[in-house]
C-alpha positions as semicolon CSV with decimal commas, in nm:
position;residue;x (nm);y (nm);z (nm)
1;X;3,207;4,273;-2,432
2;X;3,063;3,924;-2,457
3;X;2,817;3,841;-2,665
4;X;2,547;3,586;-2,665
5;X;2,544;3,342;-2,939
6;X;2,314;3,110;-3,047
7;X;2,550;2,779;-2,909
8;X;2,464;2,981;-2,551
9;X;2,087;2,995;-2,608
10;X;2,063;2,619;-2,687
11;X;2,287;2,587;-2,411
12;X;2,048;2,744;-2,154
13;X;1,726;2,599;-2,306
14;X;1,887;2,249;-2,270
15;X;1,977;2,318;-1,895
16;X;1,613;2,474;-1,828
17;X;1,463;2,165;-2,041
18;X;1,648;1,922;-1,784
19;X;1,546;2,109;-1,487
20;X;1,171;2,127;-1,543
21;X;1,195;1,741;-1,665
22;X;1,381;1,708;-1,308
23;X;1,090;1,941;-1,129
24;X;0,799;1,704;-1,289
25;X;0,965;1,372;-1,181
26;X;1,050;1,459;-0,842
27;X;0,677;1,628;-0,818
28;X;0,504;1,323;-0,955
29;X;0,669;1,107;-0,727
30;X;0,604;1,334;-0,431
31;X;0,923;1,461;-0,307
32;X;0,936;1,826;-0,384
33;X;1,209;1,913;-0,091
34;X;1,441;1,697;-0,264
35;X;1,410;1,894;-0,614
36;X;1,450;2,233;-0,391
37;X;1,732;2,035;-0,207
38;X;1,926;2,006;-0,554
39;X;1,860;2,294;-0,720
40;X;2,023;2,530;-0,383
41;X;2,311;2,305;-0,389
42;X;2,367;2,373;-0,741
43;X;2,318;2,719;-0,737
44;X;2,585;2,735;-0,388
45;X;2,826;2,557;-0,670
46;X;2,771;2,755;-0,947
47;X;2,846;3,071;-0,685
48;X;3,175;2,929;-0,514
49;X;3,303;2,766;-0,809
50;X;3,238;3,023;-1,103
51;X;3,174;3,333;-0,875
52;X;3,385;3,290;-0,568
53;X;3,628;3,082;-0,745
54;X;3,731;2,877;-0,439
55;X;3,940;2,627;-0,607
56;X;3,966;2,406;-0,334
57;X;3,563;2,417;-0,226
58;X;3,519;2,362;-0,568
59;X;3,719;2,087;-0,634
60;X;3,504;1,927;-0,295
61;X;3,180;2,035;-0,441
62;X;3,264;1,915;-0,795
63;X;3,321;1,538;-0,629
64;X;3,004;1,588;-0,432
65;X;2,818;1,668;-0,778
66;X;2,913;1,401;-0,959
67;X;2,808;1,146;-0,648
68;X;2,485;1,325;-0,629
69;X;2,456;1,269;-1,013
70;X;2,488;0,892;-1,013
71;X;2,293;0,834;-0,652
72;X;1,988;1,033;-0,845
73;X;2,048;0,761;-1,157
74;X;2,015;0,505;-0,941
75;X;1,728;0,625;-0,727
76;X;1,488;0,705;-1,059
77;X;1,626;0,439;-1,268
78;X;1,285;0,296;-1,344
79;X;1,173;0,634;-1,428
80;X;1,440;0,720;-1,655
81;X;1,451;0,380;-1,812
82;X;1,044;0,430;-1,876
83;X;1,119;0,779;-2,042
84;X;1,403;0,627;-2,291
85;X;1,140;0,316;-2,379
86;X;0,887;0,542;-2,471
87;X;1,158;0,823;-2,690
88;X;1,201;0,438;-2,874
89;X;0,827;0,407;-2,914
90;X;0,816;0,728;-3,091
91;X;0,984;0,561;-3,400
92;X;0,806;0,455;-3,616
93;X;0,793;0,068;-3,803
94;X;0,697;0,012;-4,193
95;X;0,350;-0,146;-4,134
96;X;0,452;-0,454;-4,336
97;X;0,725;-0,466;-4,140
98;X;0,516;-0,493;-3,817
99;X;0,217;-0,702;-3,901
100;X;0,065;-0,911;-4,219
101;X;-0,246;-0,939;-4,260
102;X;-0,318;-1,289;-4,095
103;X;-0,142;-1,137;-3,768
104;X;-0,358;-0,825;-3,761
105;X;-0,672;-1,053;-3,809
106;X;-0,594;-1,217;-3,512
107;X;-0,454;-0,923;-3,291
108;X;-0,799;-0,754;-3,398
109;X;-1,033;-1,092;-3,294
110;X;-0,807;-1,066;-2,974
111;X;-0,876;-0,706;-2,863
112;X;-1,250;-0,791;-2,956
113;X;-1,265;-1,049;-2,696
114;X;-1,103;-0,830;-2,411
115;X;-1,397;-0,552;-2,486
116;X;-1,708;-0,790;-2,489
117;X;-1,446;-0,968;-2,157
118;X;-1,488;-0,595;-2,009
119;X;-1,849;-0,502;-2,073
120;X;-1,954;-0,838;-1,906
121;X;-1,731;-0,790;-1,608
122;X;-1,814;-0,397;-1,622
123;X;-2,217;-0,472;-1,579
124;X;-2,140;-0,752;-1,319
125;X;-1,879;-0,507;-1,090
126;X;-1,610;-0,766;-1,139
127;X;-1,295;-0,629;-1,070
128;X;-1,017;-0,672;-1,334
129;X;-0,675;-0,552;-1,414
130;X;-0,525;-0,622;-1,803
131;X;-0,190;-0,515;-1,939
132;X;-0,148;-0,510;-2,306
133;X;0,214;-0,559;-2,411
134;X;0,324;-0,337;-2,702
135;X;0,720;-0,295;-2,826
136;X;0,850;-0,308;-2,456
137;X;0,972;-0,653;-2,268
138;X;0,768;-0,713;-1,974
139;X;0,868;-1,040;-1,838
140;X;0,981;-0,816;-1,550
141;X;0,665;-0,834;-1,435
142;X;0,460;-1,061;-1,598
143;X;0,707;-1,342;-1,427
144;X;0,578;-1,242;-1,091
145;X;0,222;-1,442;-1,198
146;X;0,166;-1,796;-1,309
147;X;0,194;-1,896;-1,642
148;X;-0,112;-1,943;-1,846
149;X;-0,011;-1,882;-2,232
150;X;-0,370;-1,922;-2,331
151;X;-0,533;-1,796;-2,661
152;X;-0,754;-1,448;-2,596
153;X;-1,105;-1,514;-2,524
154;X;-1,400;-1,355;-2,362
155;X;-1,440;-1,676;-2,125
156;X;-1,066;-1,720;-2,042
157;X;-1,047;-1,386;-1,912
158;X;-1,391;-1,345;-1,707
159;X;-1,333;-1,700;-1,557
160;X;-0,981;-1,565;-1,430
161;X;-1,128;-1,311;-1,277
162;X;-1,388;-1,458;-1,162
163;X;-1,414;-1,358;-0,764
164;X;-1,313;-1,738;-0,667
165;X;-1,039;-1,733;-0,864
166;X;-0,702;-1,805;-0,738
167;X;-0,576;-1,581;-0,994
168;X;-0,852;-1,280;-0,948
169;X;-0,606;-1,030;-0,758
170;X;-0,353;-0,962;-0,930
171;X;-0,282;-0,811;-1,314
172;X;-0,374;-1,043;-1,625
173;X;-0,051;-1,002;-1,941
174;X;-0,172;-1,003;-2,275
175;X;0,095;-1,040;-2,561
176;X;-0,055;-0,951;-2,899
177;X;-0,378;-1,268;-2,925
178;X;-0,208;-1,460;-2,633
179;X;-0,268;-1,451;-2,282
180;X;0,025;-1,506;-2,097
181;X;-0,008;-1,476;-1,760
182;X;-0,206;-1,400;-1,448
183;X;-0,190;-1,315;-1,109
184;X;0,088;-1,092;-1,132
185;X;0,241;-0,836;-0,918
186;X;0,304;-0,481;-1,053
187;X;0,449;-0,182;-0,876
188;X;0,206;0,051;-0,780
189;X;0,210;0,426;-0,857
190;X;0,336;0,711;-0,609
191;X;0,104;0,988;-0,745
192;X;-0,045;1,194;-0,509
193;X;-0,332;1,352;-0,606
194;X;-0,496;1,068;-0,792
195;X;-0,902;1,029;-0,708
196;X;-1,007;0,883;-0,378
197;X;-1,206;0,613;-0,528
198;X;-0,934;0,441;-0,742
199;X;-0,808;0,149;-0,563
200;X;-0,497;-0,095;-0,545
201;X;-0,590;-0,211;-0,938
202;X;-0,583;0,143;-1,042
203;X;-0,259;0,271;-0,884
204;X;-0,086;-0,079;-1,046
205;X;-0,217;0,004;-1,357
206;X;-0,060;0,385;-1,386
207;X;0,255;0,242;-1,205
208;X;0,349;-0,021;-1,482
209;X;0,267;0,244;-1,751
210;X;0,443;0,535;-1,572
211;X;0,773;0,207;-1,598
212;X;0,701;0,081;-1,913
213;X;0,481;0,173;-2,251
214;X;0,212;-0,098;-2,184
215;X;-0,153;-0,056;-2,233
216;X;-0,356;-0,119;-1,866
217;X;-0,713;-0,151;-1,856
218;X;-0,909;-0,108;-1,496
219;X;-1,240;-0,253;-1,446
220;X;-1,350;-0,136;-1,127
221;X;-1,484;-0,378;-0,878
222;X;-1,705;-0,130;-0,638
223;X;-1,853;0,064;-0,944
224;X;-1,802;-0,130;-1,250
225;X;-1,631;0,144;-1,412
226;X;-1,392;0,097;-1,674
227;X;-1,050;0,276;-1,723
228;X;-0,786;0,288;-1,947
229;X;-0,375;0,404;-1,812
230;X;-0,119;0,483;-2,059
231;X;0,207;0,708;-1,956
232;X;0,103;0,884;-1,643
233;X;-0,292;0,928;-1,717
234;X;-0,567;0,749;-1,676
235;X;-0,961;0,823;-1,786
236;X;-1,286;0,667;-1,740
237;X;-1,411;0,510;-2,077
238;X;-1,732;0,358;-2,258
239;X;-1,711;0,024;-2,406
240;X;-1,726;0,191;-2,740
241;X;-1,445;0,417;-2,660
242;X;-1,232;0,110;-2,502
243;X;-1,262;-0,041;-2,868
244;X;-1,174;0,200;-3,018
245;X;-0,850;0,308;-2,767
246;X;-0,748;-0,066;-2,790
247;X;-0,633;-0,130;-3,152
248;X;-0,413;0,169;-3,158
């Protein structure tokens, strides 16, 4: 009689663990039939090749799997490329390894400016859409703007979005104290049930931080509201809790 070891537990956790991480992705993004799709063609696999054992069906079916396999790679790329940045995010840096003190002074003046930038465009209802770079690349998408590589102020950042701006559309990147660019494209999420009022700004902001482990921060043009995205979420905030979320 075979017994169940522990190697066989870990085994079927891992398989479950992928499955429900599979399930999630495929529900986020709005395409449940293809998750039911994949999991009936694995479990007609698993039957004709371990139950049936119709070696030649198999053999097919073992081809088709490992087709299937890379097509889905390709298809979520982004996704799975966000989910290994943010495994790397988890590790942790020797704080004088990250910042001295001079650097955090300015970082800190920086992230002031954005808040009192926010609260003035907040009580005016000017829209605004600001991505704060942390340990991820994002010249992906900050290339897609102009240039403006600009130190962080209050004035820079309300005049850019300023509702005769050129520049007023699209997403502003902010890299540490610098701004460096605006007017920038981002991809916009594919989540389904977010809330009928959030706009174009709002669905950029939750796609670039579903991609990537930036910091987006929505100030809503029609209410004035101000929101913050990071991973897949997003939540109204004050002005005091925005400066408080910020330096984190």
């Amino acid at each position: 009689m075979q017994t169940i070891t522990i190697r066989d537990i870990i085994d079927i956790l891992f398989v479950a663990a992928l499955f429900y991480g599979t399930f999630r992705l495929l529900k986020r993004n709005g395409v449940m039939n293809l998750f039911w799709g994949i999991l009936a063609f694995v479990l007609v696999w698993l039957v004709i090749t371990y139950g049936l054992h119709l070696e030649l069906t198999g053999a097919i079916l073992d081809q088709v799997m490992n087709v299937g396999a890379l097509a889905l790679i390709v298809i979520f790329q982004n996704e799975i490329r966000a989910f290994i940045y943010r495994v790397g995010s988890k590790v942790t840096i020797p704080h004088f390894l990250r910042r001295d003190q001079q650097l955090q002074q300015k970082y800190e003046r920086a992230m002031n400016q954005i808040v009192i930038a926010c609260r003035h465009m907040s009580e005016h209802k000017i829209g605004a859409l600001i991505i704060l770079s942390r340990r991820q690349d994002l010249h992906e998408f900050s290339d897609t703007g102009e240039r403006v590589d600009a130190v962080v102020s209050a004035r820079m950042i309300e005049n850019i979005f300023f509702k005769n701006s050129p520049l007023h559309d699209g997403a502003m990147f902010i890299n540490r104290d610098r701004i460096t660019s605006a007017g920038c494209i981002l991809p916009v999420s594919q989540i389904n049930n977010l809330p009928k009022h959030y706009g174009l700004r709002h669905r950029a902001a939750l796609g670039i931080t579903e991609r990537t482990d930036a910091f987006a921060i929505v100030v809503s043009e029609e209410t004035g509201e101000i929101a913050i995205a990071t991973g897949e979420t997003m939540r109204p905030v004050s002005v005091q809790e925005l400066a408080s979320e910020i330096v984190k």
